[in-house]
N, C-alpha and C positions, 0 to 999 in steps of 0.2 A: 527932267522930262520923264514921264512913266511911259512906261512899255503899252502893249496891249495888253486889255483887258483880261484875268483867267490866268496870267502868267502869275508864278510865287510873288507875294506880296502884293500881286494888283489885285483890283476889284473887280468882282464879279457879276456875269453876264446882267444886263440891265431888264427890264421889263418888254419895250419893244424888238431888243434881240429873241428874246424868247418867245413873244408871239409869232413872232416872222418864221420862224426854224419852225415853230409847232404847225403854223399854216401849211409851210413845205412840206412837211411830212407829212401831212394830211393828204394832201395831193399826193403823193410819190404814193403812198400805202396803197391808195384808192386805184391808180394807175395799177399797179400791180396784182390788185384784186381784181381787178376788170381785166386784163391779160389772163389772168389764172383762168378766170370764169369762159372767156373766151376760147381757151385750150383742152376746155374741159377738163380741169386736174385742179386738185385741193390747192387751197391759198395756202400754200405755206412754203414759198419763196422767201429766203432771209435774206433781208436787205442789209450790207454793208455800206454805212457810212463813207463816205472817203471826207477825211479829213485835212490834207493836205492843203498848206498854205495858213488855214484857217488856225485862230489860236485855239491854249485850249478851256478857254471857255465856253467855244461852242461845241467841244466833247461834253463839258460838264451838262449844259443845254440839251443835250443828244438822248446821253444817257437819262435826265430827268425825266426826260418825254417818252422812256422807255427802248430808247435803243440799245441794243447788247453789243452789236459787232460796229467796228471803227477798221479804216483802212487808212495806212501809210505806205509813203514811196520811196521817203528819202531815210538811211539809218539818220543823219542829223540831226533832222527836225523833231524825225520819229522818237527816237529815244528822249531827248528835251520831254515831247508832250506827253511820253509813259511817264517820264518822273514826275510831273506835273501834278497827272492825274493816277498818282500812286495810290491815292488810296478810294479809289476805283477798279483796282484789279480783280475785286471777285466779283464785278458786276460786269466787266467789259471780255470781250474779248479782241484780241487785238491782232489783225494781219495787215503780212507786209506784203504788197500788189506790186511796186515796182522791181524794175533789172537788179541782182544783186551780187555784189563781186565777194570775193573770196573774203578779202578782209576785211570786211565789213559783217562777215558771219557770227563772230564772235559777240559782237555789240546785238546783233539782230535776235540772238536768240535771248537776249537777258529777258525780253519785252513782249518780242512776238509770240504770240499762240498756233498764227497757219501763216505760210509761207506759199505763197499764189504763184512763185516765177523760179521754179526748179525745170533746169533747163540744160542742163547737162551733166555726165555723172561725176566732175571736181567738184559741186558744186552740193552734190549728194553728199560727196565724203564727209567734206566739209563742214555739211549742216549736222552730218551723224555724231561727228570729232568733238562738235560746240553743244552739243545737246547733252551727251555724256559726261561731259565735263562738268557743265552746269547742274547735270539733272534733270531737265525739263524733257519733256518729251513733247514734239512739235507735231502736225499734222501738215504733212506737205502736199501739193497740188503740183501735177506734170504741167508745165506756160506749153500751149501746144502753138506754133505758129501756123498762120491762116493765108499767111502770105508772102513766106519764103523771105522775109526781109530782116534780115539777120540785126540791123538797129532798134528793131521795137523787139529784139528776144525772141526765145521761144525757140522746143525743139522743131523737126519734123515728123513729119506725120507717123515716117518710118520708126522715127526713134523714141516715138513714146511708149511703146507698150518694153523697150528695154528698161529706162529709163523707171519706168511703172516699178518693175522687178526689182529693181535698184533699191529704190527708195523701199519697197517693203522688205527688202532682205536687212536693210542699216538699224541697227539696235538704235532705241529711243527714236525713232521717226518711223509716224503714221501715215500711210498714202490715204489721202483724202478724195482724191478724184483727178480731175484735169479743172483748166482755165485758160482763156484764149481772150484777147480782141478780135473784131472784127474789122479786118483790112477797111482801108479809108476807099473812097471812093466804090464801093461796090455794095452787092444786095447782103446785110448784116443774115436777114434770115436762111440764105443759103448758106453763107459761113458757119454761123452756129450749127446749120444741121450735120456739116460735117464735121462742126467739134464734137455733135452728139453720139456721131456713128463710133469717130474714135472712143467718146468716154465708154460708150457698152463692149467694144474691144475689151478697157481696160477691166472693167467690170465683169465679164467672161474669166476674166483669169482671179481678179481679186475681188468678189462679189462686196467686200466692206465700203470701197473707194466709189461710195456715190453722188460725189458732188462733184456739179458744174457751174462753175464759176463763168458765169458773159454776162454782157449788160452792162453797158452805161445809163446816164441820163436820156439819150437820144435813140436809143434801142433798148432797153430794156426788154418792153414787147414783144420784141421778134425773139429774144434773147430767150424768152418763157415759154413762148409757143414752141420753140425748137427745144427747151426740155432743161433750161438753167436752176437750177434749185439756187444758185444764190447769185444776187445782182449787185453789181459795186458803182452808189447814185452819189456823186457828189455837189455838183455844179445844180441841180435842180432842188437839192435838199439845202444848200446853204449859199444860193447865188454865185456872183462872178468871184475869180480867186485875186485875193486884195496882196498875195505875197505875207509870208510870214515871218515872223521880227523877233528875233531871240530876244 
């Protein structure tokens, strides 16, 4: 029995995968073009992929259609679809958006490029420890929590602008900005404005660290108008998640 599609040795992405993901992205683009225009601020919101669950021929697909950024959650999966898609590396860039524990650092930096969920300073060290080692130098983002709920991650409000400091004092890691979700149940565009407030905090002190990461499929919009320079769309750019199958 073969695997999915995209995986080493299977066959690649077929014809109606590819108009399907092209259609999406057409819409998703268009969405985010009309949010821009709407907020009055240039389009140039960078949309990250999220790719998760998905194999990785619909990276392959992604990147064809011109997409640069890809998002993972899990080191497992994740790492699989870097090798995968190795010899995509000077076209892609690749962040890791979901919870990340300690020993899982080592593996995350072989692949990742920006790291969305810096969230405490073990976690700082950590990433500075694997980055040196390797070489690479990462771009990390402060996970700000919006709703105090210590299972979806994320510092406090209090403790980002530490946190901030942290990460730009650690050799080979670049603070990049902040990144947050928007608490379930409540107004996404209030939340972001308060991730906005805290990012010019961070941005007061380290003028480089301009990026705000919010936005899903289902916010996005608020997510731009409150001030997101990059939005992570998966579920509207590549449908429902079918579970992915080494």
């Amino acid at each position: 029995m073969t695997g999915p599609p995209g995986q080493p040795g299977q066959p690649g992405p077929g014809r109606d995968r590819t108009a399907e993901v092209a259609a999406s992205l057409a819409r998703v683009r268009a969405r985010i073009s009309a949010a821009c225009q709407a907020a009055g601020r240039a389009d140039d919101v960078t949309l990250i992929a999220i790719t998760k669950t998905f194999p990785p021929s619909d990276i392959r697909v992604l990147s064809a259609l011109g997409v640069r950024d890809v998002g993972e959650n899990r080191d497992q999966e994740a790492a699989a679809k870097a090798a995968a898609c190795a010899d995509l590396h000077d076209r892609l860039t690749w962040h890791f958006v979901g919870q990340l524990q300690t020993n899982k650092v080592g593996s995350v930096v072989r692949y990742a490029d920006v790291i969305h969920s810096v969230d405490r300073p073990r976690l700082v060290a950590a990433l500075g420890a694997a980055s040196r080692k390797t070489g690479r130098r990462l771009t990390c983002l402060v996970q700000v929590s919006l709703d105090d709920d210590p299972g979806r991650g994320g510092a406090t409000a209090a403790d980002v602008p530490f946190l901030a400091d942290r990460i730009a004092r650690e050799e080979n890691l670049e603070l990049g900005g902040v990144m947050a979700v928007a608490p379930q149940g409540t107004d996404p565009l209030a939340a972001f404005r308060r991730l906005a407030s805290l990012a010019a905090q961070v941005r007061a002190a380290h003028p480089a660290a301009t990026v705000i990461s919010a936005g899903m499929s289902a916010d996005l919009e608020a997510a731009i108008s409150a001030g997101a320079t990059h939005v992570r769309v998966g579920t509207a750019l590549l449908g429902g998640r079918p579970g992915f199958v080494r």
